[in-house]
C-alpha positions as CSV (number, residue, x, y, z in Angstrom):
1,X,0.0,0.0,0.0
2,X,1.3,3.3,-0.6
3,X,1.9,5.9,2.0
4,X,0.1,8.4,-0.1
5,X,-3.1,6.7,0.1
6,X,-2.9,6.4,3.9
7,X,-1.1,9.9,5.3
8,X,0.0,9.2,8.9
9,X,-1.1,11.7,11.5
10,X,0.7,13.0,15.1
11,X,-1.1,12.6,17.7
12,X,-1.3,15.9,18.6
13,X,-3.4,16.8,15.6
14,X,-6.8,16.9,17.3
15,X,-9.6,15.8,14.7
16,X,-12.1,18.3,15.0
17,X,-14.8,15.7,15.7
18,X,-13.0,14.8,19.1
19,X,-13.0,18.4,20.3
20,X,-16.8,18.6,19.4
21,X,-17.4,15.3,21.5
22,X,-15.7,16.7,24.3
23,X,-17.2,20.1,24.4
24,X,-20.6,18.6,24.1
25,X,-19.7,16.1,27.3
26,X,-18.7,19.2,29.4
27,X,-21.5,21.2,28.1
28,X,-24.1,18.5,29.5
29,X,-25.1,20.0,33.0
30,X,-26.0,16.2,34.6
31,X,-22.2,14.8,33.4
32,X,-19.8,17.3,35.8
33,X,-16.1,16.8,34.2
34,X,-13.2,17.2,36.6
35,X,-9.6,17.8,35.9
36,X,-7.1,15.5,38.1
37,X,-3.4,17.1,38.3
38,X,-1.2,14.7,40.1
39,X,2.1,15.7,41.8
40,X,3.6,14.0,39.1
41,X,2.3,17.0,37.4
42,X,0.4,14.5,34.9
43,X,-3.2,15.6,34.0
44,X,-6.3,13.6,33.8
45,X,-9.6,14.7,32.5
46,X,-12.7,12.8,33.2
47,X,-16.6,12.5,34.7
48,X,-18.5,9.6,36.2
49,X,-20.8,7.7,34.0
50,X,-23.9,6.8,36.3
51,X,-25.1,3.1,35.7
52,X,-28.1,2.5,32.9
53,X,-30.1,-0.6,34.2
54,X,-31.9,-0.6,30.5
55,X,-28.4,-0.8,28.2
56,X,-26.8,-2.1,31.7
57,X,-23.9,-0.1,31.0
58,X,-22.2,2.3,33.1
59,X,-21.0,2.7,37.0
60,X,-17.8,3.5,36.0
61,X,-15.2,6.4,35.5
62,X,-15.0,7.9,31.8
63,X,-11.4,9.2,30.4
64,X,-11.4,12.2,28.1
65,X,-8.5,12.4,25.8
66,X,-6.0,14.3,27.4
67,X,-4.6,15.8,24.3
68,X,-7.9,17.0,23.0
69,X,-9.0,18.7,26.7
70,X,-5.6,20.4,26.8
71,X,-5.8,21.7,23.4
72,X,-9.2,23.4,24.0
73,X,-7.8,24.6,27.1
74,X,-4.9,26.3,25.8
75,X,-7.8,27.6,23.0
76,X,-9.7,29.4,25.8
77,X,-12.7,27.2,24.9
78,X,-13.1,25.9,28.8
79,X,-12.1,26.3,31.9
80,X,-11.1,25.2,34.9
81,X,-12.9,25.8,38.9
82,X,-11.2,26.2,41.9
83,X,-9.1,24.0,43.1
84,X,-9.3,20.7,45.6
85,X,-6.1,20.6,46.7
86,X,-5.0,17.2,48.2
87,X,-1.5,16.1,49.1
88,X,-1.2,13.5,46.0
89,X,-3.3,15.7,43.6
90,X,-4.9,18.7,43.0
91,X,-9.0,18.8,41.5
92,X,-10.6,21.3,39.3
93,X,-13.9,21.3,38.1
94,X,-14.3,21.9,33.9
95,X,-16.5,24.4,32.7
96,X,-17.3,25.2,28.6
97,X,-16.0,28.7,29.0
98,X,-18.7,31.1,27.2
99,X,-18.1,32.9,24.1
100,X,-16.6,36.0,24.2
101,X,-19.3,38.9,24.8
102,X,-19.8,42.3,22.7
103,X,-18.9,45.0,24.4
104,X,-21.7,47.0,26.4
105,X,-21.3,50.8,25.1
106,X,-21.9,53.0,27.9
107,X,-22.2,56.8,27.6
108,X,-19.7,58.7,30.0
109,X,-21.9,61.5,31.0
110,X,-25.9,61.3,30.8
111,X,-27.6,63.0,28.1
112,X,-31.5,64.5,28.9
113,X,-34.2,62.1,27.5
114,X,-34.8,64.7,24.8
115,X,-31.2,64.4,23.6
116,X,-31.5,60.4,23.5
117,X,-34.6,60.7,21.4
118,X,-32.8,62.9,18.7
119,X,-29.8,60.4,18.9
120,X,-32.3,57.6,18.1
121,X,-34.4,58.8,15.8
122,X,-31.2,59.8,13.4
């Protein structure tokens, strides 16, 4: 087979269809996703996956790709809590950080409500 057909990829190239997995995990209110730095200074990110008596699946702790969590961290797309702090490791809850906001203009001085009325109706 020829290595043009089948281009290798780093690791650290994220597909975007990871990222989008991950941000709609975090983004679901009822999964919380916590961030587990160990003295080590290795990172885990991860949630609890409740147990599902229909698909009997579940009751068990769910990985997220480190790479991918780190990536949209460094991209300002979430964000980390406070901090647990434990002797062996240190906890942060993981937020989807919100989008950046427009700026509010806000006049400096206040103009009468005749002035505003000519400034809207131009």
């Amino acid at each position: 087979m020829s290595a043009l057909l089948y281009p290798s990829r780093s690791r650290s190239e994220v597909p975007f269809e990871a990222a989008a997995g991950v941000l709609r995990v975090m983004a679901d209110s009822r999964t919380p996703v916590f961030c587990t730095v160990h003295a080590s200074g290795r990172r885990r990110y991860g949630y609890w996956q409740p147990y599902d008596s229909v698909t009997n699946r579940g009751g068990c702790y769910v990985a997220l790709p480190t790479p991918v969590c780190d990536r949209l961290y460094s991209q300002g797309r979430i964000t980390l809590g406070e901090p647990l702090v434990d002797p062996a490791k240190t906890t942060y809850r993981v937020w989807p950080a919100h989008g950046p906001v427009a700026p509010v203009r806000i006049p400096a001085a206040r103009l009468p409500a005749k002035a505003v009325a000519q400034v809207l109706a131009a």
